[in-house]
C-alpha positions in Angstrom: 100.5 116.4 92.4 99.7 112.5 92.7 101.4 109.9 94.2 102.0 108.8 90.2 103.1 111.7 89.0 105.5 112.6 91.7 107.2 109.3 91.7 107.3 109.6 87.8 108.9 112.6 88.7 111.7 111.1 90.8 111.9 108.1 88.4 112.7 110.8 85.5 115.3 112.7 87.1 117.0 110.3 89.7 116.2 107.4 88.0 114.9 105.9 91.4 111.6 106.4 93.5 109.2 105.1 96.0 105.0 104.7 96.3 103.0 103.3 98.7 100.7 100.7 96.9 97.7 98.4 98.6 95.5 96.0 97.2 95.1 91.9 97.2 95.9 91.5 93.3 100.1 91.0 94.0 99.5 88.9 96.8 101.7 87.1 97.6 104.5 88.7 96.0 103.9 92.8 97.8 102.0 92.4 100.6 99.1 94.8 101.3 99.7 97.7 101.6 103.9 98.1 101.2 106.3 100.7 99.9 107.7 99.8 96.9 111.3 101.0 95.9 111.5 101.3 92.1 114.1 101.5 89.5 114.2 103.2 86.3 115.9 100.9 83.6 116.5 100.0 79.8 114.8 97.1 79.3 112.4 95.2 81.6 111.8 91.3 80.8 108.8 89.4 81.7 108.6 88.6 85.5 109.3 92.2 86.0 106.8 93.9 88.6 106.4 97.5 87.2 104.9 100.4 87.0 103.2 101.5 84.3 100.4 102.7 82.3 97.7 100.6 80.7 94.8 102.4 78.5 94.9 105.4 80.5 95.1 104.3 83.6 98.6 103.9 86.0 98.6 100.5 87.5 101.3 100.7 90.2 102.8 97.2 90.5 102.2 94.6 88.5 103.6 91.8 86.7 104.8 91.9 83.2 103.9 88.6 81.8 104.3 88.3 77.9 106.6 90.5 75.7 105.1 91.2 71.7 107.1 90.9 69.0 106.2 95.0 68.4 108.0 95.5 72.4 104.6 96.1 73.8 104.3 94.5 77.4 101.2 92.5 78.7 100.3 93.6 82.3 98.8 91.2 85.0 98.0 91.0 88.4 99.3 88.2 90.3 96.2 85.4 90.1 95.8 85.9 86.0 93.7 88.6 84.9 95.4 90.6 81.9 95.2 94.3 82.6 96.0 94.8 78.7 99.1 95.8 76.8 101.4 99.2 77.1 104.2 100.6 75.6 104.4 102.7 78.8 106.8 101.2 81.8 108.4 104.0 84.2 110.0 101.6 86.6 110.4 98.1 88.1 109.7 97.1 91.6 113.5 95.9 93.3 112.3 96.1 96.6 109.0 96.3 98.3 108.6 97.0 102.2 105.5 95.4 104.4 103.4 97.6 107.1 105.2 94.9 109.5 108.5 96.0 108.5 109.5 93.0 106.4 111.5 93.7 103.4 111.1 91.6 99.8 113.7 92.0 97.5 113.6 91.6 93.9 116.5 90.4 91.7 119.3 93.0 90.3 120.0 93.7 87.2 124.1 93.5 86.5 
């Protein structure tokens, strides 16, 4: 089993979950790497970090940055570049802990 599809697992039945995700292209919102915490929910609104799937492809954390009028979600990285539009979100990003131990968190929902 993947890292994806075990915490699409845990996002399915607990509503709740946890990856380890590295790269520069979130920088400097998630450091690199850093454990996210994510958080299954009903709606997700632009600003969002999430975790999704786009053409195929799972992209772990990133931003969603425009909302369609037929509810698809644009997906980009943090410097610009459009990873392409998804119906497909299984979580958002409400905290995300560095390799140094600090901890970001990301606003509630409530």
């Amino acid at each position: 089993m993947t890292k994806y599809q075990a915490l699409i697992g845990s996002l399915a039945t607990t509503g709740t979950g946890t990856m380890k995700c590295f790269g520069s292209s979130m920088l400097p919102l998630l450091p690199n790497p850093s454990v996210c915490e994510y958080k299954r929910e009903s709606t997700y609104r632009v600003g969002d970090i999430v975790f999704c799937k786009v053409n195929g492809r799972f992209i772990d954390a990133h931003k969603i940055t425009k909302i369609g009028p037929d509810g698809r979600f644009m997906i980009s990285n943090n410097h610009g570049h459009d990873n392409g539009w998804t119906r497909t979100i299984y979580g958002r990003v409400v905290r995300a802990t560095a390799k140094d131990g600090a901890v970001s968190e990301f606003a509630s929902r409530g």
